[in-house]
N, C-alpha and C positions, 0 to 999 in steps of 0.2 A: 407106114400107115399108123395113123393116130385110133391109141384104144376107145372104145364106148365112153363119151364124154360126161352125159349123162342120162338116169333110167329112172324113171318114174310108173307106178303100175296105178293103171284108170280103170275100175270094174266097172262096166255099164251093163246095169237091172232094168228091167221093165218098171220099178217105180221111181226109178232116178239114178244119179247117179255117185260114185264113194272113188274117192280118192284118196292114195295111199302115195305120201312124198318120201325118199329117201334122205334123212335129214345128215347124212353122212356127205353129202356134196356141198354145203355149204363155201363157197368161196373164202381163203384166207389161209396168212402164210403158216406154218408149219416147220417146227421143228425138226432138223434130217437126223440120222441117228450118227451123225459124223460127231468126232468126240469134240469137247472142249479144246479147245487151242488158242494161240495167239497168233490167228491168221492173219497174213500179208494180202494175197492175191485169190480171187476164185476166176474161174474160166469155165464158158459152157460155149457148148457146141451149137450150130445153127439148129437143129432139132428142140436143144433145152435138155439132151438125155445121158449128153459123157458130161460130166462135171470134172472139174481137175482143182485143188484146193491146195495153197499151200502156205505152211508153217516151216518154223526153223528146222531144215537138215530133214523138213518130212514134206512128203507128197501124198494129198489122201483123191484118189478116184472113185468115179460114181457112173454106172452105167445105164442107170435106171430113174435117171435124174433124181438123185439124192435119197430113194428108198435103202440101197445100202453102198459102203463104200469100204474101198480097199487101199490100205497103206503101203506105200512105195516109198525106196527111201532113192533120196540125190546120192550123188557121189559123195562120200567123205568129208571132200575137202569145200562144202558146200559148208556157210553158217546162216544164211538168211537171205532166202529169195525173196526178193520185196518186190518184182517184177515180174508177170509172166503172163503169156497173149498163146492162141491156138487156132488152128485150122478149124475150118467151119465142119468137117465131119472127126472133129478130137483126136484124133490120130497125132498129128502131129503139132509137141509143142515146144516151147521157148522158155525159158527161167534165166531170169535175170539178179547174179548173187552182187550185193551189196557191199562185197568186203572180196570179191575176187572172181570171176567168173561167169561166162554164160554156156548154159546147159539147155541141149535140146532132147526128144523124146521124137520118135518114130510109129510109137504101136502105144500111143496115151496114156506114156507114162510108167511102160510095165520097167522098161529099162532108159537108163540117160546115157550120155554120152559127152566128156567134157569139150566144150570148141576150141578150137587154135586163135585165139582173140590174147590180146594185151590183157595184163590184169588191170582192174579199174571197178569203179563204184558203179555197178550196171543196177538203174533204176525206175531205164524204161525201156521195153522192147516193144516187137507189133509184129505180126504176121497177115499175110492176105490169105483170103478164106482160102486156096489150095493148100497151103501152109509151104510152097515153095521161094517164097520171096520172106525176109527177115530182115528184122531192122534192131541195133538196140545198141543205147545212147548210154554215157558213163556220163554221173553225177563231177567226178572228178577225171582231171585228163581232158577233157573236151574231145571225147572219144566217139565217134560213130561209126558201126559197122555194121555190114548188109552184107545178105546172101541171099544169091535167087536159084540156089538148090538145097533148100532143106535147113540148112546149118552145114554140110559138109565141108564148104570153105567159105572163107571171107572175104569182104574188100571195104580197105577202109576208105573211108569220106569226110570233109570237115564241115561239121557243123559251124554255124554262126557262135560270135563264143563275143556278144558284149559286153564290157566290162566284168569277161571273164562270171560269167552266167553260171548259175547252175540248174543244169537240165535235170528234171524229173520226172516227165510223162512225154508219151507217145500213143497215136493214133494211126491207124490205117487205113486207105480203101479197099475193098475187097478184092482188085485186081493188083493190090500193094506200090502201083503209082504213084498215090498221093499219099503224104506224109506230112501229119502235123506234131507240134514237139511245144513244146512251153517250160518256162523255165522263169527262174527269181535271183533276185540277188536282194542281199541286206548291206542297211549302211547303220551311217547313226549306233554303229554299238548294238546293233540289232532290230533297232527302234523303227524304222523304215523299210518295206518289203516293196520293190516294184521287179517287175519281167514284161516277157515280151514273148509273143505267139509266133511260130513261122511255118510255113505252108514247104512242101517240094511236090512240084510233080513231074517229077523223073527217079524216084525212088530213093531218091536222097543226093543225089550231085548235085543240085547247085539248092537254094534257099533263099525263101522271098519273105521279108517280115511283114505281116498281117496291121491291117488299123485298130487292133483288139485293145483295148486301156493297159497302159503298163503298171501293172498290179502285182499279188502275191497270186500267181496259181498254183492251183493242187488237184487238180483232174483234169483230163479232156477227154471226149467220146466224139467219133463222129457216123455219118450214114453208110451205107457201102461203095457211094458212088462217091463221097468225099466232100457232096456238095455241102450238106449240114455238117457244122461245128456246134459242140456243144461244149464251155468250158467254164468251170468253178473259179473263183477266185475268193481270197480272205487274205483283207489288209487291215491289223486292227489299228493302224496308224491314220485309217483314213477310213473308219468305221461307218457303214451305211452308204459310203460313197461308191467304191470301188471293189463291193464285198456284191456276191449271188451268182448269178448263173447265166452267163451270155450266150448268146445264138447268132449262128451266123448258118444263111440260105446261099452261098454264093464261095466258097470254099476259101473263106476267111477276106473277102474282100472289103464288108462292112458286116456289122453289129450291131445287133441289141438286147437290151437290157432284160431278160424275164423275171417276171415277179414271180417268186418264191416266197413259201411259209417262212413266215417273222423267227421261226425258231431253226432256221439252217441259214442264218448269215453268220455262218463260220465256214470253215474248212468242210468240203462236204466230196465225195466220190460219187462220180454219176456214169453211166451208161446207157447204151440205146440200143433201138433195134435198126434192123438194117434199112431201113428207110426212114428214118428218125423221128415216125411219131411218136413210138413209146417210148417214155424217158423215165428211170429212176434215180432219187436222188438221196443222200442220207450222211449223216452227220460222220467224220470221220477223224483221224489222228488226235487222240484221245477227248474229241467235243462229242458229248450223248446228243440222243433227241430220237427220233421216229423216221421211219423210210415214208418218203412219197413216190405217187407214180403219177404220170400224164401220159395220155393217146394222143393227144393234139399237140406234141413238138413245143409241149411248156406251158399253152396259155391257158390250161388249168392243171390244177391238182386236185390226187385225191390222197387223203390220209389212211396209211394203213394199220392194221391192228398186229403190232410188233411190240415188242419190250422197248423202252428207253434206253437208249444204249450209244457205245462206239462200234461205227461198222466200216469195218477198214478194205471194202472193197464190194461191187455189187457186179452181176452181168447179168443178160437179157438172152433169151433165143431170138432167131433171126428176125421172127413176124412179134417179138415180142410177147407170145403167151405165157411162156416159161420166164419168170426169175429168181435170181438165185441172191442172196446176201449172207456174207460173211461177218458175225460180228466177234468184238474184239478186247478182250477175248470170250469166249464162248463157243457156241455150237453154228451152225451151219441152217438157216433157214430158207424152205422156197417156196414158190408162186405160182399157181399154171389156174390161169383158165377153166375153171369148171362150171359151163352156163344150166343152172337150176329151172328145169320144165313147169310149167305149171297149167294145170286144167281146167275149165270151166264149159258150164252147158249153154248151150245157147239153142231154144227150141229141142229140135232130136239133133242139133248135133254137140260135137264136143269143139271146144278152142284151145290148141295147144299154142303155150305160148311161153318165149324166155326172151331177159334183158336185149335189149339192142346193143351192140359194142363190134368195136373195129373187129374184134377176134373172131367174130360171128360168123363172117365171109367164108364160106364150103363146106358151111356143116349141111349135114344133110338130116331131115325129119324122117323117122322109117319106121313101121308099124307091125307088127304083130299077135299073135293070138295067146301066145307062150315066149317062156325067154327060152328057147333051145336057141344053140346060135345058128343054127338057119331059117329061113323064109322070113328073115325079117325084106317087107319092099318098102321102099320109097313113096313118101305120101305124093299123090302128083298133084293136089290143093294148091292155090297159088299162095304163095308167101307174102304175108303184108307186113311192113316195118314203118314204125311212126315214128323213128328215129330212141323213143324209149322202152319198145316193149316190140318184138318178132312174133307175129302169130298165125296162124291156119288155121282153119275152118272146117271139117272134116267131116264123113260119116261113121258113125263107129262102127268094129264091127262087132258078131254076133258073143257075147259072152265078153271074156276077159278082154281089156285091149291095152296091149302094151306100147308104150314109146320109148326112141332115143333119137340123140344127136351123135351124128356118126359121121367123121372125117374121111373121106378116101385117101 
């Protein structure tokens, strides 16, 4: 159950009426008290409420989506998880070390466990929301390895390996079927980046390349069901061409091109929610700039009020209210939905009324005389949305009258 979204107190007088807003709800992201670091990977749970963050040789958690958090450490012989993916209820995750090993977690985090895997450059892994099916790709080696209990054992797979690729991200579907992977190679001395996207849906046995442009990528995210891709690319050899953020509706069969802010045609880390309209996006591997977000699956943005920065990793809760961004280095900032009520008179009555937004869907209006936490009911007004502004139309009642929006 989602706590009181938002409270606003309405005193209606026999000569009018005073409204009193709580200016502490204001929407916008916010500093976590998680310390400075030079964070790799964040991870959040389908709720938005286990956070899991990680840095060199450290594991920091969050139960309360980011109000506080608590350091765990990896195993020893851990130097840099630059990889890590979790079940939809946090419990159980995956770290993926860069210089040797993959490490899973059972009970989020408190303790790891090192896996029975080849050593190798593990730079992307994925899990499905139960967190019993695992996947996770070596940069070097041309290594792929799944497990569909936990991490407990493994089975290796061979990835596509053209021109001897190097793989660096991985995406999941929520029942861990479908598997997309992307990958670069350089030629020219450096000078020239292209790769190539590939799809599985059999959990990774066999591999079908994608019509996605062969470019440099550096993130993918996609929906639960697998159908939406969403994947970054930056090629500065082919600047403006082959550089932003593609979409695919059909699980990588075609694509297109979304416009994005003139100031993230670089390297940028993106993620979604699980039905892939909310998308966030933000400058990463040491390029600054400002986090965006979009509800409409990219075909707009909105600019958020964030520091300029590198943010080397973002994640979304499931319906997208919650997000989270790691910047880098730095602190740990996040996002949730907070819809600001607002009151006005109309004859004798009052008009409650907050933003329109996809997030909107279950809150409930409930009314009050007092804030004790009982007897608040249910306004049964009918609800009207003009697609900018949700509002009701009500009687007040006698004295004080209280509102909120309130989630079941």
């Amino acid at each position: 159950m989602k706590s009181i979204e938002s409270l606003l107190l309405a005193v209606a007088t026999l000569g009018g009426l005073s409204i009193v807003v709580n200016p502490a709800l204001a929407q916008n992201w916010t500093p976590t008290s998680a310390p400075d670091k030079y964070w790799n990977r964040v991870v959040s749970s389908a709720d938005g409420n286990k956070l899991a963050a990680f840095s060199y040789l450290q594991v920091y958690t969050s139960t309360n989506a980011g109000t506080s958090w608590i350091s765990n450490s990896l195993p020893s012989c851990a130097t840099a998880c630059a990889a890590a993916a979790g079940s939809a209820d946090g419990l159980i995750l995956v770290a993926g070390d860069v210089c040797g090993w993959i490490y899973t977690s059972t009970n989020a985090g408190a303790t790891w466990i090192t896996n029975n895997v080849p050593f190798g450059t593990w730079y992307a892994v994925a899990s499905s929301a139960d967190g019993s099916k695992l996947a996770a790709l070596s940069w070097s080696g041309n290594l792929l390895y799944t497990s569909t209990n936990s991490g407990t054992s493994w089975t290796s797979n061979s990835p596509p390996n053209p021109n001897f690729l190097t793989w660096r991200m991985m995406a999941s579907s929520a029942d861990g079927s479908k598997l997309a992977i992307a990958g670069t190679i350089s030629t020219n001395g450096g000078a020239t980046y292209f790769g190539w996207i590939y799809i599985s849906t059999n959990s990774g046995a066999t591999w079908q390349i994608t019509s996605a442009p062969k470019t440099n990528w550096c993130s993918i995210a996609c929906s639960a069901d697998g159908s939406k891709l969403f994947a970054a690319a930056y090629d500065n050899s082919v600047f403006g061409i082959q550089n932003g953020l593609f979409k695919s509706t059909n699980s990588g069969a075609t694509w297109t091109t979304l416009t994005i802010p003139g100031d993230l045609l670089q390297c940028i880390t993106v993620a979604c929610s699980t039905n892939g309209n909310t998308l966030i996006i933000a400058p990463s591997s040491y390029y600054t700039g400002g986090i965006y977000t979009s509800t409409d699956s990219g075909a707009t943005w909105i600019t958020n009020n964030v520091p300029t920065a590198s943010w080397s990793s973002v994640a979304s809760s499931a319906d997208g209210s919650k997000l989270v961004a790691a910047k880098y280095p730095g602190p740990i900032y996040t996002w949730q939905y907070r819809p600001t009520l607002c009151v006005s008179s109309s004859n004798t009555n009052l008009v409650v009324s907050w933003a329109s937004s996809p997030f909107a869907a279950g809150y409930i209006l409930q009314q009050n005389n007092d804030l004790a936490p009982a007897n608040w009911t249910t306004v049964g007004s009918p609800v009207n949305d003009d697609g900018t502004n949700i509002s009701v139309t009500i009687s007040p009642l006698i004295g004080n009258s209280y509102f909120r929006l309130f989630y079941p």
